[in-house]
N, C-alpha and C positions, 0 to 999 in steps of 0.2 A: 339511456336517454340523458342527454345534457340540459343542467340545472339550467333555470330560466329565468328572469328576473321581468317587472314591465318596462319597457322600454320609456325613456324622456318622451319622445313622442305620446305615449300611452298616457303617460303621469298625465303629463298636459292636457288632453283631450277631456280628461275626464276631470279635470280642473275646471276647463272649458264649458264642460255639459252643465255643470252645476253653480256656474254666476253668472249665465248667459242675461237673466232678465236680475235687475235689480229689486224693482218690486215684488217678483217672486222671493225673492229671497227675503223679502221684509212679511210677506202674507205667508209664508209657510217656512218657518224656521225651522221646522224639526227634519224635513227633508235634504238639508244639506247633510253631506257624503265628507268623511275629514280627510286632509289628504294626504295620500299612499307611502309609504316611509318608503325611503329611498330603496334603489335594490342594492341587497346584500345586506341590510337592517338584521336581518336575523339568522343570518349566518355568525357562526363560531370558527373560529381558525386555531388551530392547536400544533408547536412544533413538538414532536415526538423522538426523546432520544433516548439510542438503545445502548449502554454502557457493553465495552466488550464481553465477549463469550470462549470458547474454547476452541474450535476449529480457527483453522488459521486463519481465514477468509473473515472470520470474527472477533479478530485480534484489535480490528481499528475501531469496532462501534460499528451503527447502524443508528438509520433517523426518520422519519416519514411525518407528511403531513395528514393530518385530521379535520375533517371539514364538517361541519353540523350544521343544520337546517332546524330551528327550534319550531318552525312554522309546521314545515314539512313531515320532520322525522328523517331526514335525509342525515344520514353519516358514515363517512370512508374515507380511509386513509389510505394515501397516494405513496404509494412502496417503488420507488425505486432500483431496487435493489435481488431484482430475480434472475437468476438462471438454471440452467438444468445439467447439472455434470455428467448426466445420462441421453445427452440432446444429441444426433448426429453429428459431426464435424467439431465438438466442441472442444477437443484438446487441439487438435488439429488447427482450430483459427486460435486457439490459446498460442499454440507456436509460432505464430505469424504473427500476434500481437493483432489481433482483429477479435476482439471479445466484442460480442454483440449481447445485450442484455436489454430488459426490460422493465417497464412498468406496470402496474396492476392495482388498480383500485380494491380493497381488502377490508374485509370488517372486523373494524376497532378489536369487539371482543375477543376476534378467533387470533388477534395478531396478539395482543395482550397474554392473550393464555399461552400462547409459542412462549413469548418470551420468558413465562413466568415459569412451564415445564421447564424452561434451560435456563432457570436462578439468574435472567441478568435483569437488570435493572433501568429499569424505564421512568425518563422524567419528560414531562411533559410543561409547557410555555403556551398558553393561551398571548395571543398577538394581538394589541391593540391597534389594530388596521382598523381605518375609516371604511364604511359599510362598500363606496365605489372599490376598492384596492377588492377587499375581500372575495366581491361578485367578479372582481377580472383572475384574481390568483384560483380561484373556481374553475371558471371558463378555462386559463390554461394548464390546467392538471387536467380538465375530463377531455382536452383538446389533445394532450400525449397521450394518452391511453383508449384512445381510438384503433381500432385494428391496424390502419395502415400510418399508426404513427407511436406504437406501442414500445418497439422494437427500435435502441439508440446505441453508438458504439461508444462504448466501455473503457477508460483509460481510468488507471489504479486512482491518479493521484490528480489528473486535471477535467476528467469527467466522470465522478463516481458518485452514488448514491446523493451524499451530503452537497456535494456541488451543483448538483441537479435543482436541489432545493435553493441552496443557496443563491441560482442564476436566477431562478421565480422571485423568491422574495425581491433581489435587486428590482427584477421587469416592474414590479408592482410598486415598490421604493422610488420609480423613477432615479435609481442609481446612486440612490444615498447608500447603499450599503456598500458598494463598492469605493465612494468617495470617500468614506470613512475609515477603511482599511488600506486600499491599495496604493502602495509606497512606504505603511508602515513597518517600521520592521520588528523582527519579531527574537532575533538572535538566536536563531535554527535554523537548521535546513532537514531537506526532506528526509533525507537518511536519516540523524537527527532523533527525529520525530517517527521515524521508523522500527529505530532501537528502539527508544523509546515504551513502544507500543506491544511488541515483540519480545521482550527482554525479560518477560514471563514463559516462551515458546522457546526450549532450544532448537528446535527444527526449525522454526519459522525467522527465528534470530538469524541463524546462521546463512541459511538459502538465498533468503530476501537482500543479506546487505552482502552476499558476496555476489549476487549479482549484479548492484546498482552501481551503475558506471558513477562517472563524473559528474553527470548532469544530476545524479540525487544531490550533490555537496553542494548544488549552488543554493543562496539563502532563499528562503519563503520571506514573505511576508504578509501582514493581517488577513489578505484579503485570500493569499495562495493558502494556508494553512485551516484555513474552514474546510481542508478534504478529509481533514478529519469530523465527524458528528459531532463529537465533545466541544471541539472549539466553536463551533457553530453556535452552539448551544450559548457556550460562553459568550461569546461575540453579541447574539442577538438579546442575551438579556444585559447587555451593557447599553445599547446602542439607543439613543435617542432620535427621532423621526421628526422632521418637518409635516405636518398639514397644511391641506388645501387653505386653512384659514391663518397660516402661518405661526401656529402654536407649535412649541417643543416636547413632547412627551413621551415617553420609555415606551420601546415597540414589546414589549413584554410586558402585559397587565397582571399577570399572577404565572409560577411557576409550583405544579408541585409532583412527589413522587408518589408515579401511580401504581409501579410494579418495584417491589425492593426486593435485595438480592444480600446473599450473603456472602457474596465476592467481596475479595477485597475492591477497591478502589483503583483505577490505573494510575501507573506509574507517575508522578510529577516528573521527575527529569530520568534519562538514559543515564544505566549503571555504569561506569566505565568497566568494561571486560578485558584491558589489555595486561594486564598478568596474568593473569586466568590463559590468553591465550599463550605468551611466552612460554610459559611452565611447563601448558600440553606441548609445546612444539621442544623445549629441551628434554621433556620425561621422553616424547617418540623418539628422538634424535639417540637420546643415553639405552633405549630399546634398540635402535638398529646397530648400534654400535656394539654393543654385545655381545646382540644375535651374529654379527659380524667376527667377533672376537672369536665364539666358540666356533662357527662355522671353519675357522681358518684351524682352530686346534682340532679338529676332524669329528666334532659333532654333529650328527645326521639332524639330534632335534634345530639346532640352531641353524642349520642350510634348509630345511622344511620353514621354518619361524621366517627366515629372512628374505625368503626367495616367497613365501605368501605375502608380508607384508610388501615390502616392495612392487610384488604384481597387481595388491591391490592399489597403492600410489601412483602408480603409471597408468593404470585405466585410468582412474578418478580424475589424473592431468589432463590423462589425451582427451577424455571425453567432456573434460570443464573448457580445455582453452578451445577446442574445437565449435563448443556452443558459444564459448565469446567474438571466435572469429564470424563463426554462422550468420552471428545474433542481427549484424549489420544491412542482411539480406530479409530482417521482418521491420514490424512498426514500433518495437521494443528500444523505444527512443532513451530510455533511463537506464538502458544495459551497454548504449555505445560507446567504443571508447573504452571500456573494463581493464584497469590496469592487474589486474589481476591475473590476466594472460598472462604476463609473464610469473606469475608464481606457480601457477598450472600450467602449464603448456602440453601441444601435443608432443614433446620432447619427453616427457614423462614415458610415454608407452618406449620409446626408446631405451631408458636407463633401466626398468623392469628389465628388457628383454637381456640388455649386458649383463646385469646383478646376476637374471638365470642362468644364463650359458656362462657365466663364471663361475657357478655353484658346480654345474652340472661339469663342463670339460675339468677345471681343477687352474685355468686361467680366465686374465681379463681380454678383450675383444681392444683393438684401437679404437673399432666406431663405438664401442661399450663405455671407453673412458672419454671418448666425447660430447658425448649425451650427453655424461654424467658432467663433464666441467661445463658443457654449455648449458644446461639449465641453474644450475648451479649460478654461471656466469647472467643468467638474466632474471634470477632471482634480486642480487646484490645490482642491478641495475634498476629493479621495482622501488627498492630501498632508498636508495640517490635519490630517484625520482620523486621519491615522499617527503625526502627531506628539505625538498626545497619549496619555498611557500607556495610560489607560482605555477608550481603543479601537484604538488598534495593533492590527493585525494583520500578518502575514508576508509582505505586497505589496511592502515597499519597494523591493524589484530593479526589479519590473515599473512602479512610479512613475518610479524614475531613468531607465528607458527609454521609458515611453511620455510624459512629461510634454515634453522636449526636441522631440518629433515632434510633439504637439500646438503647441508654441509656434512650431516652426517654420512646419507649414501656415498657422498665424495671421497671422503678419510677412509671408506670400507673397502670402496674400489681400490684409490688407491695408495693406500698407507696401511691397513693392519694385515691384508691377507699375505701370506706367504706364495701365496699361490700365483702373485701376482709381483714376486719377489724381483724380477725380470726388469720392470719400470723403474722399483722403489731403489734400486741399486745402479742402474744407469747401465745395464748391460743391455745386451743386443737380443730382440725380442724375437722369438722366430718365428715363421711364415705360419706354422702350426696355432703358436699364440694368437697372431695377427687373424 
């Protein structure tokens, strides 16, 4: 049932009924009625923010609003933030970029105690909204959680949880919160702020930013970066409000913490990880290289060592650049574009297949050394590409790493084997090699 307030109409009537005679009112004082505090007088508005947790989905925080009825006993907090990883269809519209997710009115206590069993920490922001704003920010949370309005589609970074909220607050703001942010800038962007968050998760670090195209690098500002909770948070206890009576006052009457944690604290700024990535990409690189070395001096283990590693980099290509080419046929608007293709590509499954039948016959294949300089060749083209400002993108970890393993399979092919003595000598390679 949706919270109800009396209607202006109402107030008035009953203003009405009780100064209708004056002289009544001078012969019987005690019978006057005082009149009705406005609606939403005794509602409470509380912003609720959930500091990160451990699954990856919980890397960025979680937020929900709190609503109390001191008259009533009415209190629930509007969760944004549901889905079912067990729901029919749901990886399946995950792959198409159509996440559908919901809301759900939730009680305070039982959401409290979640967060407190999974150690994260929850602060909460009591909102100095005038009693009108309050009674409408009511009306539209029990208005999305209606059956056939419960249910809103899901984008990570421009329609998630914290945004949801933050487009309420604005409706009720009459768009101060957005006049206050939007154009500010904030000297990040989304990836950014992704590392950032991430950068505690090596699975989630890695996945997340080798997926985001170009469109994660472009800049946020005040108003884009509240898809984060924490900023929100931040944002609205800074933020000062216009009133109906034209006074200036903090939209945050009190802030405090209601669930503590013995997490650390998230990250202030993204680590930089770019030697961390070079290193791994020369230690695999000075790995295949060896494995290579001995392979050629007739060791079984190093033709076993180099022909798995390799089969395993040539899936991982084919089926990475494969999903980047894919990616442009879903709604995965922050994966197009992926200059990363070219570090993966489905060229990969190619150079495995040369490296094997070169282990296995005792030579290299022509379409074998092709693969291999063509990937190779569109690796050092990823490279260019980054280095020039106007198309930079946030690949260059994954350059320092994958370009050394490119270079290496190349030298293995065709520079240490003997086996492949035919190319490195300039003689005539014959139809058997071929």
């Amino acid at each position: 049932m949706l919270y109800t307030s009396p209607s202006p109409r109402e107030v008035w009537g009953w203003g009405f009924a009780t100064t209708t005679s004056p002289l009544a009112a001078r012969q019987e004082p005690d019978t006057l009625q005082p009149t009705p505090p406005p609606p939403g007088s005794s509602l409470s508005v509380y912003l609720l923010t959930v500091e990160p947790g451990d699954a990856i989905w919980e890397l960025f925080g979680h937020n929900a609003l709190l609503v109390r009825d001191a008259d009533t006993g009415y209190e629930e907090a509007f969760n944004y933030g549901i889905f079912d990883l067990s729901a029919a269809g749901f990886y399946t519209q995950f792959m198409k970029g159509l996440m559908m997710y919901r809301v759900e009115a939730q009680s305070p206590p039982g959401l409290l105690a979640l967060y407190r069993d999974r150690n994260r920490r929850v602060w909460a922001q009591e909102l100095d909204l005038e009693p009108a704003r309050k009674a409408r920010l009511l009306q539209i949370l029990q208005t999305d959680v209606l059956p056939e309005n419960h249910i809103y589609r899901y984008d990570y970074y421009r329609n998630n949880c914290s945004t949801k909220l933050r487009d309420a607050l604005d409706t009720v703001l009459d768009g101060q919160l957005r006049a206050a942010t939007a154009g500010a800038p904030t000297n990040s962007t989304w990836r950014q702020d992704t590392r950032r968050l991430t950068s505690t998760d090596a699975v989630g670090y890695l996945a997340i930013n080798l997926a985001l195209g170009p469109k994660g690098d472009e800049p946020t500002d005040r108003w884009d970066e509240m898809w984060i909770p924490m900023k929100l948070r931040d944002t609205a206890g800074a933020l000062l409000v216009t009133r109906a009576d034209g006074t200036r006052t903090p939209l945050v009457r009190s802030e405090e913490l209601w669930v503590d944690s013995t997490r650390e604290y998230e990250p202030v700024t993204a680590p930089s990880f770019d030697l961390l990535f070079l290193l791994s990409g020369l230690v695999a690189g000075l790995i295949l290289s060896f494995l290579g070395y001995r392979s050629a001096a007739g060791s079984r283990l190093g033709r076993l060592g180099l022909g798995l590693l390799a089969s395993i980099w040539g899936l991982f290509c084919f089926v990475a650049g494969a999903a980047f080419i894919g990616v442009h046929w879903t709604d995965h608007v922050f994966i197009y574009w992926n200059q990363n293709v070219l570090l993966f590509s489905p060229l990969g499954l190619g150079v495995a297949a040369g490296v094997v039948r070169m282990l296995r016959n005792g030579r290299t294949s022509i379409w074998g050394r092709r693969f291999v300089l063509g990937a190779l060749a569109l690796a050092v083209v990823a490279l260019v590409i980054n280095l020039i400002p106007a198309t930079s993108t946030g690949n260059r970890q994954f350059i320092a790493f994958a370009l050394p393993v490119h270079l290496s399979l190349c030298w293995v092919m065709l520079g240490i084997h003997r086996m492949d003595h035919a190319l490195v000598y300039g003689d005539s390679v014959s139809a058997r090699g071929r």
